[in-house]
C-alpha positions, 0 to 999 in steps of 0.5 A, spaced: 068 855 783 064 849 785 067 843 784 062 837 779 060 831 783 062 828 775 069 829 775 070 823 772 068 818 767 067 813 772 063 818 776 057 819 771 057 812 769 056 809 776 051 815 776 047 814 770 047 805 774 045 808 780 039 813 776 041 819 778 038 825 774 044 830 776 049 825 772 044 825 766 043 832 766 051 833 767 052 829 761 047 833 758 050 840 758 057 838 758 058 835 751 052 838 746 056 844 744 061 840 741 056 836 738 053 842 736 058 845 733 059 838 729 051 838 726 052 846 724 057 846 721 055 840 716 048 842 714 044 840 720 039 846 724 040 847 732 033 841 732 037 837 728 043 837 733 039 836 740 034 831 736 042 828 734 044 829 742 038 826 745 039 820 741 046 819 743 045 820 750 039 815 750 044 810 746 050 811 752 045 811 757 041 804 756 048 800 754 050 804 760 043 801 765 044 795 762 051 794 763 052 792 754 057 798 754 063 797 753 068 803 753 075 803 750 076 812 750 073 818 754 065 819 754 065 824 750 069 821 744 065 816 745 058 820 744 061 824 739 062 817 735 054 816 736 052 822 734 057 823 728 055 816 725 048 817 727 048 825 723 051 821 717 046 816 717 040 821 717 043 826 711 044 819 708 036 819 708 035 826 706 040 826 700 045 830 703 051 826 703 053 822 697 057 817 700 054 811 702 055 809 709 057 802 711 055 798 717 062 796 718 065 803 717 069 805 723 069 811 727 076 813 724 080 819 726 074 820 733 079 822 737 082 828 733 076 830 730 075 831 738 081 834 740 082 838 735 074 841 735 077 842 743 083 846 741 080 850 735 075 851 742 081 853 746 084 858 741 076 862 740 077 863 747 085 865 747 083 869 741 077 873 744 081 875 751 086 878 746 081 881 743 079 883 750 085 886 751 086 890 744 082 897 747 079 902 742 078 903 737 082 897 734 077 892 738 071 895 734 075 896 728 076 889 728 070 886 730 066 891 725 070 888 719 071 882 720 065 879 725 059 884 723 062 883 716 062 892 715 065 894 708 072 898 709 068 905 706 063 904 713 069 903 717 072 909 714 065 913 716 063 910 723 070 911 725 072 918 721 078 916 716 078 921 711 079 915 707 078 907 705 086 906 705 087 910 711 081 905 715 085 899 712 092 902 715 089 902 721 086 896 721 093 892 719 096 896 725 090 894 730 091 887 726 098 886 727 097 889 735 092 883 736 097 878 733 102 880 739 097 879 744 095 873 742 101 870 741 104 872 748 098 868 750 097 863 746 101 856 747 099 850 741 097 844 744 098 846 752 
């Protein structure tokens, strides 16, 4: 695998300072999912976190080229302290979030929100080469019920069951099986 040119914090801020497009663009693709993920999951539409992400990047970006920024975390903390503030303040001019926000209100707990979005992320990926594993039909039975949201008497016709109590049995066993697999594999906080 082809090895960034960003490698570091360092390496994107003396980028941006020297206008190279490449270290923008890598900052670009490399923190909008988590950001993303964010603005989803508290009432924001997919414009809404590039519109969020954008703004962010423009903020890191000008204190950056004019040598304001003052950087005491990680770039991606960092962002995600912007676009988060940023996301709270514009749902507070929608009216969708009740609290007021203060000028003066910290970015508590940044750094594990962060790591614990990085965690959840790394678990999603355990979870999906379990699932990987697992083989048929427990694969399809699993992800019929629990991602494509199937009821138990669909699962009992698609699959064959001669009936709902045998289709949750096997769904347990095919559950349980995942289970292993994932916990063989997966190793919290590593």
């Amino acid at each position: 695998m082809k090895k960034s040119l960003y490698e570091t914090d360092e390496a994107v801020i003396e980028g941006i300072r020297r206008d190279d497009e490449r270290a923008l663009a890598y900052l670009y693709k490399l923190y909008f999912p988590m950001i993303s993920h964010f603005i989803l999951s508290n009432s924001g539409t997919d414009d809404e976190a590039k519109d969020i992400y954008q703004e962010g990047v423009i903020v890191f970006y000008e204190k950056t080229r004019d040598n304001s920024l003052e950087l005491s975390c990680q770039i991606k903390t960092y962002l995600y302290s912007v676009c988060r503030r940023l996301w709270l303040k514009r749902l507070a001019e929608k009216g969708r979030y009740a609290s007021k926000l203060e000028e003066t209100d910290s970015f508590v707990q940044v750094e594990e929100d962060t790591s614990q979005h990085e965690e959840q992320e790394r678990q999603f990926g355990v979870m999906g080469e379990a699932l990987g594993q697992l083989g048929e039909p427990c694969r399809s039975l699993l992800e019929d019920y629990y991602i494509n949201t199937q009821s138990m008497q669909v699962i009992t016709e698609k699959f064959g069951y001669t009936n709902s109590d045998t289709a949750k049995n096997q769904k347990y066993k095919c559950l349980q099986r995942l289970k292993k697999i994932f916990f063989a594999t997966y190793k919290p906080g590593v």
